[in-house]
C-alpha positions, 0 to 999 in steps of 0.5 A: 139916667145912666146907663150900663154900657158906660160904667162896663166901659169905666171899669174896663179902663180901671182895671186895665189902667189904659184907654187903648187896652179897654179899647181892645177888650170890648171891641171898641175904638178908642176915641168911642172909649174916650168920648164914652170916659167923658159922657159919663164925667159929665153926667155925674158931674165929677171927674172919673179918671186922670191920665198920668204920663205912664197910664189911667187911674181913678180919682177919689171920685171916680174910685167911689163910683166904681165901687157903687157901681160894681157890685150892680155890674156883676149882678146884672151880668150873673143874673143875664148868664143864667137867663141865657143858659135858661132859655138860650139855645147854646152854641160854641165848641164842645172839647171831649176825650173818650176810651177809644172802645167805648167811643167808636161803639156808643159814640157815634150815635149819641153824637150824631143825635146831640148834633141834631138837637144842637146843630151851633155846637161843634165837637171835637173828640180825642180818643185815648185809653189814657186817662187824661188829665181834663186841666193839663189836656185843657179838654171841656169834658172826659168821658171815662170808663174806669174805677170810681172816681180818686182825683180830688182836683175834678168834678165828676159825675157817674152815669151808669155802672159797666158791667165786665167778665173775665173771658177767653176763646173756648180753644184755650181750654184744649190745652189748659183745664178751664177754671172753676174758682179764681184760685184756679187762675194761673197769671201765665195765661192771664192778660193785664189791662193797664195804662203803663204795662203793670199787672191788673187787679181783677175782684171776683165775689160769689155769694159772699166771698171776695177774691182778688187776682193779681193778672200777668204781664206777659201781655198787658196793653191799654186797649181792651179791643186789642186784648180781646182781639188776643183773647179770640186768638187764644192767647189767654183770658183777660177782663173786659168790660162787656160793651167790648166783648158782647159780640164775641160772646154772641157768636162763640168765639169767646166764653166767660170765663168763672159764669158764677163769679162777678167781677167788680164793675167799672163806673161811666162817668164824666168828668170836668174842670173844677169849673165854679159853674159848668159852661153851658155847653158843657151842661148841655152836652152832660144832661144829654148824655145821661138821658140818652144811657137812660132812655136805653135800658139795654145798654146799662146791661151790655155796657 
């Protein structure tokens, strides 16, 4: 009967092309990788491998039966993976980035309970208001808290929608008439939030009708705690989502600003790797994720 580990080892050599490589690969020591070699040529009967002065390589035999086996090989290692994603508690390290606001505020609790379901995973999280690039950054996963999705070369998923108003300290309306309609707006007062210090597109709708406002850039920043820190001091109106201004609207030290005009959500979402298949970890971290934003309804409103 021949068993599994031998032919592993067979295609190991083959496609190294070197005993000593193989070796390495599968954590071995070379001389088992030789007598492994010889065991199986003496159980088919037939010679498997020539060594020649510069490296390995099959014979016509041991091509044959390479080319047999392999397809069974790769089957039973698939068929092993999803049974260890099924029903193997995962472990390993989880590479996250996150929007430095929405990190410190919702982060930390989800984290801290991830952890507890899965005490063998570590996490190492980068925070950035940059929207990185998951290949370049070579991050397992991006939480992002932006506009629907544009990058092709990534897989995403969306978890809730994020609420935003445009905002200001009530002492800016001391020295400026407090708007009504965004054609009232000026771009003198109004901060930008963007990664590379341009103007920001903000889009109000009401009861049907659409505005969009081109916002200033006297300040612009990609830190939304930092402008509503400006916003407070009355420096001037900006949007921001609601997860950053919530308190500040509680204790009065910002208001919305246009009540009756909406502005155009942002997305939470995920995003990966083009992975083929999400690696465990990955998959475990995102579903967790989801469920924690489904099972706080509250926080779909005040994100």
């Amino acid at each position: 009967m021949i068993e599994l580990k031998p032919l592993r080892v067979l295609r190991a050599v083959s496609d190294l092309k070197s005993f000593s490589l193989a070796a390495k690969e599968l954590g071995l020591a070379p001389a088992s990788v030789t007598r492994i070699i010889a065991q199986l040529e003496s159980n088919l009967g037939v010679q498997l491998l020539v060594r020649t002065t510069r490296q390995v390589a099959l014979t016509g035999a041991g091509a044959s039966v390479l080319a047999r086996y392999r397809p069974l090989l790769e089957g039973f290692e698939e068929v092993t993976r999803d049974v260890q994603r099924a029903f193997r508690p995962d472990s390993g390290q989880l590479r996250l980035t996150a929007p430095v606001s929405l990190g410190v505020t919702l982060l930390p609790e989800v984290i801290a309970g991830f952890r507890l379901a899965h005490p063998g995973i570590s996490v190492d999280i980068n925070f950035t208001d940059t929207l990185v690039d998951v290949i370049e950054e070579t991050c397992d996963l991006a939480i992002r808290v932006s506009g629907p999705p544009s990058d092709k070369s990534t897989i995403w998923r969306k978890l809730c929608e994020v609420p935003r108003h445009a905002v200001a300290a009530p002492s800016l309306f001391d020295r400026i008439a407090k708007p009504t309609h965004p054609d009232d707006l000026s771009t003198e007062t109004l901060m930008s939030y963007h990664p590379k210090g341009g103007a920001e597109t903000w889009e109000f709708e009401a009861n049907g009708i659409q505005r969009k406002i081109r916002a200033g850039t006297l300040v612009t920043s990609n830190n939304g705690d930092f402008l509503g820190a400006m916003a407070v001091a009355g420096e001037g109106i900006c949007v921001l989502p609601d997860f950053i201004s919530a308190q500040a609207l509680r204790n009065g030290s910002l208001t919305v600003v246009l009540p009756t005009w909406s502005v155009r959500a942002l997305w939470l979402t995920l995003y990966y790797p083009p992975y083929e298949q999400l690696p465990p970890v990955v998959e475990t971290f995102a579903d967790y994720f989801d469920a924690f934003i489904k099972r706080h309804p509250d926080l779909k409103s005040t994100l």
